[in-house]
Predicted model as a PDB file, atoms N, CA, C, CB and O in Angstrom, pLDDT in the B-factor column:
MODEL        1                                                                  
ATOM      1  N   UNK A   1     -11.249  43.272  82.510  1.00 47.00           N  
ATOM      2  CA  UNK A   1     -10.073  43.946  83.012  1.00 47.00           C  
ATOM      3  C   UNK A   1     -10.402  44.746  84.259  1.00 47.00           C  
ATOM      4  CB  UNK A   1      -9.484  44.846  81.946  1.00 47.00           C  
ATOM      5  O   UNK A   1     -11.472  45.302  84.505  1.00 47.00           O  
ATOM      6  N   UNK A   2      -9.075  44.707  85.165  1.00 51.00           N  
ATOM      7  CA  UNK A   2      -9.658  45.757  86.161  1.00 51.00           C  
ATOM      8  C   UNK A   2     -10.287  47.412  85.827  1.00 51.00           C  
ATOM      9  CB  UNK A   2      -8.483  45.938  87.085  1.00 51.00           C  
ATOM     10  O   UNK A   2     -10.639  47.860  84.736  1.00 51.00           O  
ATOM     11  N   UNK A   3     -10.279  47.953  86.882  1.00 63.00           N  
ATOM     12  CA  UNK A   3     -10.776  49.355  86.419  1.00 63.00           C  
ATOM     13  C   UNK A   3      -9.432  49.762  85.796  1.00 63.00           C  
ATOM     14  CB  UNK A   3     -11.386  50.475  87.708  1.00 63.00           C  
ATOM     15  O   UNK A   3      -9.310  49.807  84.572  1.00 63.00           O  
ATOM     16  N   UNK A   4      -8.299  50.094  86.730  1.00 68.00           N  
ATOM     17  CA  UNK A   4      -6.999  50.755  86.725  1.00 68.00           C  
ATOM     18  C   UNK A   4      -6.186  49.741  85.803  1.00 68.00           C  
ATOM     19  CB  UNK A   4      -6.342  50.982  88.302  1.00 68.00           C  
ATOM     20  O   UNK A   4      -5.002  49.570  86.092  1.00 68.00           O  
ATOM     21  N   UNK A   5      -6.702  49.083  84.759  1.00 68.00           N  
ATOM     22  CA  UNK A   5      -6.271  48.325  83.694  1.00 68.00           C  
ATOM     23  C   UNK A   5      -6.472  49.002  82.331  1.00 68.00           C  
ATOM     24  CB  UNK A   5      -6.940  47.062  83.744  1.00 68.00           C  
ATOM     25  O   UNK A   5      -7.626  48.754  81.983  1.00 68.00           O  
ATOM     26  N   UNK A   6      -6.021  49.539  81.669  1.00 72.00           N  
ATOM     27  CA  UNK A   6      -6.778  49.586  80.103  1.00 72.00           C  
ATOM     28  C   UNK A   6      -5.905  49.244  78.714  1.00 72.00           C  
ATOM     29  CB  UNK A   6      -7.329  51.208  79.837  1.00 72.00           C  
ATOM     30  O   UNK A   6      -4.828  48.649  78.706  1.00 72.00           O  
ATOM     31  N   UNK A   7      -6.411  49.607  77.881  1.00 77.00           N  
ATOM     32  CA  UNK A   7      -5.508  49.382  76.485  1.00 77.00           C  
ATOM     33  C   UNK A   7      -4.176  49.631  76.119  1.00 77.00           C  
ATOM     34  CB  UNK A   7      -5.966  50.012  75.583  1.00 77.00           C  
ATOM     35  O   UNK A   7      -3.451  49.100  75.277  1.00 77.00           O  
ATOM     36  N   UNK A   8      -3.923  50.926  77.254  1.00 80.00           N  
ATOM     37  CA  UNK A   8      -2.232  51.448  77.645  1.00 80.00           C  
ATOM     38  C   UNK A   8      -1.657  50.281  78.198  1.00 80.00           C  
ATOM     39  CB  UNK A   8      -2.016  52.791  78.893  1.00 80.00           C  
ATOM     40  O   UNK A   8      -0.624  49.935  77.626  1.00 80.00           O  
ATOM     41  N   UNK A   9      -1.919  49.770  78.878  1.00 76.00           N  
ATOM     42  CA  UNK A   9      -1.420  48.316  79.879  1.00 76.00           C  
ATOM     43  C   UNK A   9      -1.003  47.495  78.990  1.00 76.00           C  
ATOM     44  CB  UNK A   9      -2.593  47.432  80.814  1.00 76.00           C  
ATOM     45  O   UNK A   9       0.087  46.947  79.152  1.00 76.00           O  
ATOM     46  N   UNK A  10      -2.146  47.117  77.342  1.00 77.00           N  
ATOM     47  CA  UNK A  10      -2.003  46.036  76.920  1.00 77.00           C  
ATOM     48  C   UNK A  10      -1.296  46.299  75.947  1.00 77.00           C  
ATOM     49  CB  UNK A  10      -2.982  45.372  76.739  1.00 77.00           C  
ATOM     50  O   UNK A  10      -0.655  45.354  75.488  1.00 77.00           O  
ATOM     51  N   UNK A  11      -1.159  47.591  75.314  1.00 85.00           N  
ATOM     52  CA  UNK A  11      -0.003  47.980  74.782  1.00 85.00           C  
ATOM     53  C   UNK A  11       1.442  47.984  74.471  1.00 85.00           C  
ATOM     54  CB  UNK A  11      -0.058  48.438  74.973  1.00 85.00           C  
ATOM     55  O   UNK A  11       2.261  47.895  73.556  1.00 85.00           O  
ATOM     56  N   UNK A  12       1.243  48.193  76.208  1.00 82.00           N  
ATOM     57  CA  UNK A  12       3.065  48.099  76.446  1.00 82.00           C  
ATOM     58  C   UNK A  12       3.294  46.917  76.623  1.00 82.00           C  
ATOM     59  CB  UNK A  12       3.823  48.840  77.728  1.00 82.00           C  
ATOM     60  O   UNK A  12       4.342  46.540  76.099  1.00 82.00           O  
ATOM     61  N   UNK A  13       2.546  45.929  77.329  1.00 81.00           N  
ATOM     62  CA  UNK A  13       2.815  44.239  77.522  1.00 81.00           C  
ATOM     63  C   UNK A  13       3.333  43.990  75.926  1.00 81.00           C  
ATOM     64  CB  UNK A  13       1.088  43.105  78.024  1.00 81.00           C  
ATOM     65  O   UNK A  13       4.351  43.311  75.790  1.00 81.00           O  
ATOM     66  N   UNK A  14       2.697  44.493  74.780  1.00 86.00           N  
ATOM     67  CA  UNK A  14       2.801  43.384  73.225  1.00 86.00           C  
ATOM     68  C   UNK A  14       4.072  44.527  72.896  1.00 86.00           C  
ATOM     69  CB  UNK A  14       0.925  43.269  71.630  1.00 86.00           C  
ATOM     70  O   UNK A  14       4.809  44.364  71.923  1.00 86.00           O  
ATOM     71  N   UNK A  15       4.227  45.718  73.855  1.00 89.00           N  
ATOM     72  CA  UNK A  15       5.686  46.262  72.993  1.00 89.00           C  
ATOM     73  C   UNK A  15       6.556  45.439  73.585  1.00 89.00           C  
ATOM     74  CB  UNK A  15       6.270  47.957  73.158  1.00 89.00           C  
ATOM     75  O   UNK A  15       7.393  44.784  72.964  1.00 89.00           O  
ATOM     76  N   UNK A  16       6.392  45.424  74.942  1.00 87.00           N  
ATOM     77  CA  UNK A  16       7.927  44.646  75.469  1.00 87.00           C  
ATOM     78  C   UNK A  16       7.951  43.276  74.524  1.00 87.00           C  
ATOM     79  CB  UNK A  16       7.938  44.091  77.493  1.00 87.00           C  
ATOM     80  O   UNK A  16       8.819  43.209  73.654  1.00 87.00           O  
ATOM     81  N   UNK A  17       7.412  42.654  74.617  1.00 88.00           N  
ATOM     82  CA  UNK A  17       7.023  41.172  73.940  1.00 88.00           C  
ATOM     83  C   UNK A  17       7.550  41.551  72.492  1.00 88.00           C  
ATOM     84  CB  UNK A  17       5.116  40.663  73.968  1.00 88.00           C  
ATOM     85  O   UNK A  17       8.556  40.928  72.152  1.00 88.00           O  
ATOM     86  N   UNK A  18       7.043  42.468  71.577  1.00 92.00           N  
ATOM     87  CA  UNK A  18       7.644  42.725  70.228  1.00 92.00           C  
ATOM     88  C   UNK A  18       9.073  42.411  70.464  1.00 92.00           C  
ATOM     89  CB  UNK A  18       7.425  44.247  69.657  1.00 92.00           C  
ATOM     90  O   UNK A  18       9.726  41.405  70.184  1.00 92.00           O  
ATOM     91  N   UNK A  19       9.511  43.912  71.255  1.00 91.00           N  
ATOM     92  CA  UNK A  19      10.922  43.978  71.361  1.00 91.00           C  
ATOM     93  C   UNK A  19      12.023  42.864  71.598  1.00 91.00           C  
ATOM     94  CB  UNK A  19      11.051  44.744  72.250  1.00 91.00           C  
ATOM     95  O   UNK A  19      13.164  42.726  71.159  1.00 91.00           O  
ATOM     96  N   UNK A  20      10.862  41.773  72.875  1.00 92.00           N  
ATOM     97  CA  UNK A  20      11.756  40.615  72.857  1.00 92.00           C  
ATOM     98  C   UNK A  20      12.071  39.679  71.910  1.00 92.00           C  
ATOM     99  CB  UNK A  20      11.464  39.972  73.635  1.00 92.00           C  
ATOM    100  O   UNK A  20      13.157  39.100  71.896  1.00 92.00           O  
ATOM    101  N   UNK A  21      10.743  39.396  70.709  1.00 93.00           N  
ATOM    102  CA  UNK A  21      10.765  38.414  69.992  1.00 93.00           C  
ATOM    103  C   UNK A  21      11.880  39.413  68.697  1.00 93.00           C  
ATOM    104  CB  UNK A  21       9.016  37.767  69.634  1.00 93.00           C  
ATOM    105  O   UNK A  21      11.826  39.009  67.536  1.00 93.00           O  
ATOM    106  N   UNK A  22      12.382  40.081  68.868  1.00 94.00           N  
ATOM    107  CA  UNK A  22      12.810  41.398  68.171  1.00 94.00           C  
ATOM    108  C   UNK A  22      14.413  40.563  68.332  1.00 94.00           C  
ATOM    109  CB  UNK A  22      12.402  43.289  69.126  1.00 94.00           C  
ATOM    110  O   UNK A  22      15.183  40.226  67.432  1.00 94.00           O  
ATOM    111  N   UNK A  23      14.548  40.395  69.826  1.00 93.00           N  
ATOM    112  CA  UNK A  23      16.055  40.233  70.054  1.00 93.00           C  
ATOM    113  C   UNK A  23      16.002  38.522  69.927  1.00 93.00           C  
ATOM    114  CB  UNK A  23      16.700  40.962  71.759  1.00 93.00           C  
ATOM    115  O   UNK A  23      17.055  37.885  69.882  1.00 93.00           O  
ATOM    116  N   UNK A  24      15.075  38.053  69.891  1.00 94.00           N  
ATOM    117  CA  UNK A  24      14.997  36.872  69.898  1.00 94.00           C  
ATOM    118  C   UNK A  24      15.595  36.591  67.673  1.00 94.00           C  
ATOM    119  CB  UNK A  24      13.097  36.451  70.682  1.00 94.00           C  
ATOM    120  O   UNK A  24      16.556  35.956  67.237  1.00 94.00           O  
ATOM    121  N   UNK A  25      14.654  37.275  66.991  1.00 96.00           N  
ATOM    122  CA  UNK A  25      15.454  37.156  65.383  1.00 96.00           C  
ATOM    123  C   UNK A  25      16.834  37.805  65.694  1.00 96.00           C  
ATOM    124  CB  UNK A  25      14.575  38.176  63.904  1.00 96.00           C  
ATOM    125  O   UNK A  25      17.793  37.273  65.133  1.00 96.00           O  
ATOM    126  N   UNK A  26      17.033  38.657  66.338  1.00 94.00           N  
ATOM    127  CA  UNK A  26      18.845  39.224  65.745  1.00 94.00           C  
ATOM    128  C   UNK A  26      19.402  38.484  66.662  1.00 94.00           C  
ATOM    129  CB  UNK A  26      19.525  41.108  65.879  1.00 94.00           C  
ATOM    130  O   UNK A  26      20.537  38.958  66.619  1.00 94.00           O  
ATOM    131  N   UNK A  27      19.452  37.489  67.639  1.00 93.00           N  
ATOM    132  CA  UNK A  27      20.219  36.691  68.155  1.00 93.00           C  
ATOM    133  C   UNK A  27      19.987  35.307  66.938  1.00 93.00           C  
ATOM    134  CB  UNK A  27      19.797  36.511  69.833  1.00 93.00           C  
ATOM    135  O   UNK A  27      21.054  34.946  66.442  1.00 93.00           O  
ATOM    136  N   UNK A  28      19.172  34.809  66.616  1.00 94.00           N  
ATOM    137  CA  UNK A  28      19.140  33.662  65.560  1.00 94.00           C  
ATOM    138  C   UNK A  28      19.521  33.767  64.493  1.00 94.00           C  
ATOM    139  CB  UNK A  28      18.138  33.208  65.284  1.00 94.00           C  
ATOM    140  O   UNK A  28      20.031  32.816  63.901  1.00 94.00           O  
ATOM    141  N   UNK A  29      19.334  35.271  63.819  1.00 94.00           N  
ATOM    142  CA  UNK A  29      20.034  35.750  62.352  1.00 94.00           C  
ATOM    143  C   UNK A  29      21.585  36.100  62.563  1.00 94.00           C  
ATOM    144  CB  UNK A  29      19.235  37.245  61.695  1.00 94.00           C  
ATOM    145  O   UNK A  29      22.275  36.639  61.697  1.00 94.00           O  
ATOM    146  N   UNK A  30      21.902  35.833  63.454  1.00 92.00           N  
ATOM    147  CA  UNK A  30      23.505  36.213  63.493  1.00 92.00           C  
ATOM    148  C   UNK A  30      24.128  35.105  64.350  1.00 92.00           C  
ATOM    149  CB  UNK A  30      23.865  37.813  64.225  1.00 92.00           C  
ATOM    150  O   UNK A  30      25.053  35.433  65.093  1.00 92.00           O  
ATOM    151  N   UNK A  31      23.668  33.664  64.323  1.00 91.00           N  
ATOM    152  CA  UNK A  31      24.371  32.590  65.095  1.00 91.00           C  
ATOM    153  C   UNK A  31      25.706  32.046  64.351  1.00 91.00           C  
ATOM    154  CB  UNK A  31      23.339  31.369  65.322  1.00 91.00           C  
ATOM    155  O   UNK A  31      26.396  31.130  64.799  1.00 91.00           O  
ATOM    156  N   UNK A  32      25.923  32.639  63.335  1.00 91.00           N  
ATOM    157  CA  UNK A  32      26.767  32.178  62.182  1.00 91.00           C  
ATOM    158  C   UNK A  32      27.750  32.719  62.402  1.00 91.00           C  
ATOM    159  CB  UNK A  32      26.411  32.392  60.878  1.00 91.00           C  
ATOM    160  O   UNK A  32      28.703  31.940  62.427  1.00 91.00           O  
ATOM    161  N   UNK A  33      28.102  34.174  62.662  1.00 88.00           N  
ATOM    162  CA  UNK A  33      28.960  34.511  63.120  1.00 88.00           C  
ATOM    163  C   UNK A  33      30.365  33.840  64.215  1.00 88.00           C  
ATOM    164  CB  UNK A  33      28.293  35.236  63.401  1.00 88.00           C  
ATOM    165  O   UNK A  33      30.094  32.878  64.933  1.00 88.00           O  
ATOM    166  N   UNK A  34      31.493  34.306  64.238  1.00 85.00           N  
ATOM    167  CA  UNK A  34      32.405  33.348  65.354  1.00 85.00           C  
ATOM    168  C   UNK A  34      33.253  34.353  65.683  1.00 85.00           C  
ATOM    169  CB  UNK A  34      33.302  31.885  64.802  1.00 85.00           C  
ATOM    170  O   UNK A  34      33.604  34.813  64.597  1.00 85.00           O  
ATOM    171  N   UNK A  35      34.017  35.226  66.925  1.00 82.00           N  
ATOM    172  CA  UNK A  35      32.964  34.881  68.300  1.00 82.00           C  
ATOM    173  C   UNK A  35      31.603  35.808  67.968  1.00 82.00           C  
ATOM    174  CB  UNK A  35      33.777  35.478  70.102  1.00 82.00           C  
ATOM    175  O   UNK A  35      31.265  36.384  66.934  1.00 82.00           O  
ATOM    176  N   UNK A  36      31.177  35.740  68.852  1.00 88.00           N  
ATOM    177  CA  UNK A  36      30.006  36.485  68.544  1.00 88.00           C  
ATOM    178  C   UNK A  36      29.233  36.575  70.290  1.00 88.00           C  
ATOM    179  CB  UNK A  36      28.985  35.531  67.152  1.00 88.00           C  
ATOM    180  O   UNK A  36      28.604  35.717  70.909  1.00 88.00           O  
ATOM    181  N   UNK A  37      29.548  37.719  70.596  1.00 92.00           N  
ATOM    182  CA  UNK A  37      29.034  38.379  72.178  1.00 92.00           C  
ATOM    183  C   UNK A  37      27.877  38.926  71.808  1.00 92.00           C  
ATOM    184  CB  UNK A  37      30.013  39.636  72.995  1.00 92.00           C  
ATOM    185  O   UNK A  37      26.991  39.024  72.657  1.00 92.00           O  
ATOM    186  N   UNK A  38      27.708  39.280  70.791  1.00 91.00           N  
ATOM    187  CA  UNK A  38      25.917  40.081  70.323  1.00 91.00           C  
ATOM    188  C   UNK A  38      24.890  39.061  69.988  1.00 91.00           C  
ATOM    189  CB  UNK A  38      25.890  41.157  68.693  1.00 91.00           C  
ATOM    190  O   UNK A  38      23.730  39.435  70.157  1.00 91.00           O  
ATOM    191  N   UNK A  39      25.091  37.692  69.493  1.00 93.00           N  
ATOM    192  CA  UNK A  39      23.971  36.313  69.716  1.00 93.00           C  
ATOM    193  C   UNK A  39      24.172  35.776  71.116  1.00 93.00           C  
ATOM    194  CB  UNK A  39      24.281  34.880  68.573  1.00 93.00           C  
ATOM    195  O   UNK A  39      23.219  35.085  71.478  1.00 93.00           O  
ATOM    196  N   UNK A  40      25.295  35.917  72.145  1.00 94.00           N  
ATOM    197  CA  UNK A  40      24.646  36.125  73.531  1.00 94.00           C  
ATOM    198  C   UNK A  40      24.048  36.407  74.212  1.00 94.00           C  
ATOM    199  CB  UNK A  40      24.745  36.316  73.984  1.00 94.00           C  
ATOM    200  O   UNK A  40      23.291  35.825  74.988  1.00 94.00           O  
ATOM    201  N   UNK A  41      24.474  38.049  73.897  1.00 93.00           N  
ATOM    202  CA  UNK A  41      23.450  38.879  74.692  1.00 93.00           C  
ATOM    203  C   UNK A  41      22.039  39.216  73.985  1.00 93.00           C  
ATOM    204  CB  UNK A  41      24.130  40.244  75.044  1.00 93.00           C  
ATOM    205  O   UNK A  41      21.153  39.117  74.835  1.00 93.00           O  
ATOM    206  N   UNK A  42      21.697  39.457  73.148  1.00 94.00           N  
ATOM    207  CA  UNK A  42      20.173  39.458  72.169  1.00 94.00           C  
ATOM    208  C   UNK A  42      19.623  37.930  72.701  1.00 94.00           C  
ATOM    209  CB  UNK A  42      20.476  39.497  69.968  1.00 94.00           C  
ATOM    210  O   UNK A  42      18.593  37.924  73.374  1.00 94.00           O  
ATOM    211  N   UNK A  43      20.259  36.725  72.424  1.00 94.00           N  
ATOM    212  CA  UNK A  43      19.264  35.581  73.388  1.00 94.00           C  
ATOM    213  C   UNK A  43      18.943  35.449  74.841  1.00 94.00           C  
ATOM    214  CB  UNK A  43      19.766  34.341  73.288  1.00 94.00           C  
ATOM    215  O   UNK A  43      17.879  35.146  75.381  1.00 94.00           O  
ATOM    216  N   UNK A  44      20.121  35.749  75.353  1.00 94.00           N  
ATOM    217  CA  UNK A  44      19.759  36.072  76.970  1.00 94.00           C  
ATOM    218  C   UNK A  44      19.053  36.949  76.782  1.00 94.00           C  
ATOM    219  CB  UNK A  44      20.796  36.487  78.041  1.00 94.00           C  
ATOM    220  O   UNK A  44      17.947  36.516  77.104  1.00 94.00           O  
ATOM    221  N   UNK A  45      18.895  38.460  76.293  1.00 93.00           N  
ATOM    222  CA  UNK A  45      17.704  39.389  76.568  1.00 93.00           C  
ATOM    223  C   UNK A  45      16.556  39.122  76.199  1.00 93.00           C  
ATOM    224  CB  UNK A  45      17.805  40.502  76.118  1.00 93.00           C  
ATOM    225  O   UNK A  45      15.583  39.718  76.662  1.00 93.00           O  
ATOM    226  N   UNK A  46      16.477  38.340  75.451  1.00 93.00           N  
ATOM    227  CA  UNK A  46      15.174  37.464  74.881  1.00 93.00           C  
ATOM    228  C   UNK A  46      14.317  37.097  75.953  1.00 93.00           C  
ATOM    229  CB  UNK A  46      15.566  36.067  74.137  1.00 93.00           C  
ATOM    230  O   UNK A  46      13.184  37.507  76.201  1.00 93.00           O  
ATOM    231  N   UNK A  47      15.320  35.906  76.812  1.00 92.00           N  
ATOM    232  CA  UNK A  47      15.022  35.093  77.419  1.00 92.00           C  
ATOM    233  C   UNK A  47      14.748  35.616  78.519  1.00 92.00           C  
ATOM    234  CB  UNK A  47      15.706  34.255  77.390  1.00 92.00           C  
ATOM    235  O   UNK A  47      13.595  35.437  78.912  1.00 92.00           O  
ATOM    236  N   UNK A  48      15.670  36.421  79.381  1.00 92.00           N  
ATOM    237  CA  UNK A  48      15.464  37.525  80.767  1.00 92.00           C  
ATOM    238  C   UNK A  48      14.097  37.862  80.482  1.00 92.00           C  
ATOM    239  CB  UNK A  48      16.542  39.108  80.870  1.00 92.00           C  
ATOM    240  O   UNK A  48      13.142  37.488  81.163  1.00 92.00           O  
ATOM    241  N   UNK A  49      14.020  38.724  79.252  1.00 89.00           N  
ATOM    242  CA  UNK A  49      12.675  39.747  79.122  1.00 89.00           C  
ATOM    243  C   UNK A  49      11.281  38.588  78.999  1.00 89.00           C  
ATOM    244  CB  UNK A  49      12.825  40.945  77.376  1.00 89.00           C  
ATOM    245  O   UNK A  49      10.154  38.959  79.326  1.00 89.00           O  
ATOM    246  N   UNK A  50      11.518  37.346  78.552  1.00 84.00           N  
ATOM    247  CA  UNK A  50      10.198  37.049  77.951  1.00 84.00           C  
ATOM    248  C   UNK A  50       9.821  35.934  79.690  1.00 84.00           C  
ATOM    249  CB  UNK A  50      10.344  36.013  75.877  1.00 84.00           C  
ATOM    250  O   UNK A  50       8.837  35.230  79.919  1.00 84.00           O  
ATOM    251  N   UNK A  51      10.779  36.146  80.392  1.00 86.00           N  
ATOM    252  CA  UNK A  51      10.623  35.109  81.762  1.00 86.00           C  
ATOM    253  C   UNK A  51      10.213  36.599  82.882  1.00 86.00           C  
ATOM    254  CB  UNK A  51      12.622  33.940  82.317  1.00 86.00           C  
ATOM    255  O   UNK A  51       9.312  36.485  83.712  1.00 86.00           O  
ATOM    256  N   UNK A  52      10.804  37.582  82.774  1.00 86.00           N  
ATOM    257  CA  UNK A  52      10.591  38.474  83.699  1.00 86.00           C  
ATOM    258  C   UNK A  52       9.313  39.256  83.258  1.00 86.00           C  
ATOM    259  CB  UNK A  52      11.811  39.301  83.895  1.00 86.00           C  
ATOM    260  O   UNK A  52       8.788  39.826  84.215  1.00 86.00           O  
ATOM    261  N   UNK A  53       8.413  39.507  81.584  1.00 80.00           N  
ATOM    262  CA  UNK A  53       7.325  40.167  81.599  1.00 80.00           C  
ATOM    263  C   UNK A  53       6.355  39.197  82.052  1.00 80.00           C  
ATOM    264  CB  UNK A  53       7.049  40.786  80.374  1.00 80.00           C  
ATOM    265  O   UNK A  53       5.231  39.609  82.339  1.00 80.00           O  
ATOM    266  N   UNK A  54       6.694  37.659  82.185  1.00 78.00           N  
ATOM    267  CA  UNK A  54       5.352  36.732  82.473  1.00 78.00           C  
ATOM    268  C   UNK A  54       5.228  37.161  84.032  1.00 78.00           C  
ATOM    269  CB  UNK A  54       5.571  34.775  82.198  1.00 78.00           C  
ATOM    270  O   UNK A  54       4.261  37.704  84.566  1.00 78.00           O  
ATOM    271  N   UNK A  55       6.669  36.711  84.724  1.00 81.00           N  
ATOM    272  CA  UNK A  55       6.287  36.865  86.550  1.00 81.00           C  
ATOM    273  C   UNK A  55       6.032  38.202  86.744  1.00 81.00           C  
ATOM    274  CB  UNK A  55       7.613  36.457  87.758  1.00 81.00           C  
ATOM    275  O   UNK A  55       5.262  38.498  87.658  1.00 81.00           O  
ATOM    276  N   UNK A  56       6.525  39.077  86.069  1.00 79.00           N  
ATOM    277  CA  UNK A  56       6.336  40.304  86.861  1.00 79.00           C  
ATOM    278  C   UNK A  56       4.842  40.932  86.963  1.00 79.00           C  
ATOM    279  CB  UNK A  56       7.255  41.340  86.257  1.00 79.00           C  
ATOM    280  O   UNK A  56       4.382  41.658  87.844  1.00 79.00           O  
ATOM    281  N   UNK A  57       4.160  40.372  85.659  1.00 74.00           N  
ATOM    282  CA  UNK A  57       2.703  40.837  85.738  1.00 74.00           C  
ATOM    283  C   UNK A  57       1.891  39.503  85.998  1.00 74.00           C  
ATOM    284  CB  UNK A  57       2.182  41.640  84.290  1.00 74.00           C  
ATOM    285  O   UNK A  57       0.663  39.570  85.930  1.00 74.00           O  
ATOM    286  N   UNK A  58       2.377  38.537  86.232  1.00 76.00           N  
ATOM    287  CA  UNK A  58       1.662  37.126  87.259  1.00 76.00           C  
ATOM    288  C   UNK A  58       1.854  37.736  88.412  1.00 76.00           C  
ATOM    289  CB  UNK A  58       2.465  35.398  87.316  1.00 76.00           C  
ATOM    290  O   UNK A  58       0.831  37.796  89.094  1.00 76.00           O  
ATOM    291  N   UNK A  59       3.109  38.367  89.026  1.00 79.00           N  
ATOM    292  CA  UNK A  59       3.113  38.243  90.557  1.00 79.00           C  
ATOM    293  C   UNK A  59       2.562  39.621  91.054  1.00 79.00           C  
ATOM    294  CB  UNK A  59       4.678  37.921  91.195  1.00 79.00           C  
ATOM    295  O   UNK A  59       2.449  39.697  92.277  1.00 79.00           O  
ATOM    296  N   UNK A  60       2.183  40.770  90.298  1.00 76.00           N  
ATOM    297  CA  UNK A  60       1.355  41.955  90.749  1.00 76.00           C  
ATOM    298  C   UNK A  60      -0.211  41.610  90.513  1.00 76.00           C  
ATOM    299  CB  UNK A  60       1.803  43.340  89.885  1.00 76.00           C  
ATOM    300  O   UNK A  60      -1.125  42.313  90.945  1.00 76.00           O  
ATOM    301  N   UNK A  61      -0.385  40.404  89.753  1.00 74.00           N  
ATOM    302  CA  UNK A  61      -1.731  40.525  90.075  1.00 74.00           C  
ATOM    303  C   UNK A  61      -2.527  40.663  87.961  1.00 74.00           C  
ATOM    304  CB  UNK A  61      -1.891  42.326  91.454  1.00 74.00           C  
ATOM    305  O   UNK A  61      -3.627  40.363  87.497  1.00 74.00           O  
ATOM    306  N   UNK A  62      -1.027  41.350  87.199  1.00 68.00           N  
ATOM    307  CA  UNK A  62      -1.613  42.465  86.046  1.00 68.00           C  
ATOM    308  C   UNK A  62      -2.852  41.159  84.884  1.00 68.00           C  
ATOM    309  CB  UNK A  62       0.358  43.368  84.768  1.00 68.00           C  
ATOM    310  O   UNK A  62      -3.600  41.708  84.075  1.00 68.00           O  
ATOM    311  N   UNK A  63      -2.871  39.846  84.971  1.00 66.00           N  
ATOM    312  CA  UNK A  63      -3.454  38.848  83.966  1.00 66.00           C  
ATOM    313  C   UNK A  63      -4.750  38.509  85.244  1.00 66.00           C  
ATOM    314  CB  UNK A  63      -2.144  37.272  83.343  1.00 66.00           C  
ATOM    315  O   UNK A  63      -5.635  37.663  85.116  1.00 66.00           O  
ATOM    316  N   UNK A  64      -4.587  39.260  86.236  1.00 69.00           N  
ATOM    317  CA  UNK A  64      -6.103  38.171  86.820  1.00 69.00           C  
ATOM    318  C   UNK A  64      -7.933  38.452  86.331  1.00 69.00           C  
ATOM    319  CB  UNK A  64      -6.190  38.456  88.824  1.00 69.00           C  
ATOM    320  O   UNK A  64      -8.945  37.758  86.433  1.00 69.00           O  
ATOM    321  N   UNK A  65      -7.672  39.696  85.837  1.00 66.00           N  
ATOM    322  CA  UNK A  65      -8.757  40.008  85.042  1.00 66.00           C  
ATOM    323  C   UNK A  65      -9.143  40.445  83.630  1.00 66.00           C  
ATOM    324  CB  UNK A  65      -9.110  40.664  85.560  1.00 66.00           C  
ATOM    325  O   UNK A  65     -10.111  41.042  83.159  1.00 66.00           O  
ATOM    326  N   UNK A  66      -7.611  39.732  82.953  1.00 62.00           N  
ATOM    327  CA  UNK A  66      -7.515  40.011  81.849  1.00 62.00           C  
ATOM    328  C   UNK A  66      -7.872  39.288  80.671  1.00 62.00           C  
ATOM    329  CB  UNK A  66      -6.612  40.264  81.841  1.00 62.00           C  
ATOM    330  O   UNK A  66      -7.424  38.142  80.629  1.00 62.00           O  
ATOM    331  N   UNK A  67      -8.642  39.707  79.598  1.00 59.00           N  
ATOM    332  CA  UNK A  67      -9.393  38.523  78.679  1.00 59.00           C  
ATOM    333  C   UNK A  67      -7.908  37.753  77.854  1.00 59.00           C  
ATOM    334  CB  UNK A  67     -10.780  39.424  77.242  1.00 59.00           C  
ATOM    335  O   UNK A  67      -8.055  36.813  77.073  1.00 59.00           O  
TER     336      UNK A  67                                                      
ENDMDL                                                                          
END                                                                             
């Protein structure tokens, strides 16, 4: 890892990631529902969050020295 990298870094990467795979079950446990605007938005936030934590720490650089 870099210097200005540590366990705080890798922390928050597996919270966001929790949180997403988080919205990722309450969008799938509630597809049954009809209408249903809350298995919209919980899969899109899924999906936003789990596409925007990969680029955002690919494109600063945050995985190039990371085990």
């Amino acid at each position: 890892m870099d210097q200005t990298q540590n366990e705080d870094d890798v922390k928050h990467i597996k919270k966001i990631r929790f949180m997403a795979k988080s919205c990722m079950a309450a969008g799938f446990a509630s597809m049954w529902m009809k209408p249903n605007l809350a298995t919209v938005f919980m899969l899109s936030l899924w999906t936003f969050s789990s596409w925007t934590t990969i680029a955002h720490h690919t494109f600063h650089g945050g995985y190039n020295k990371a085990d």
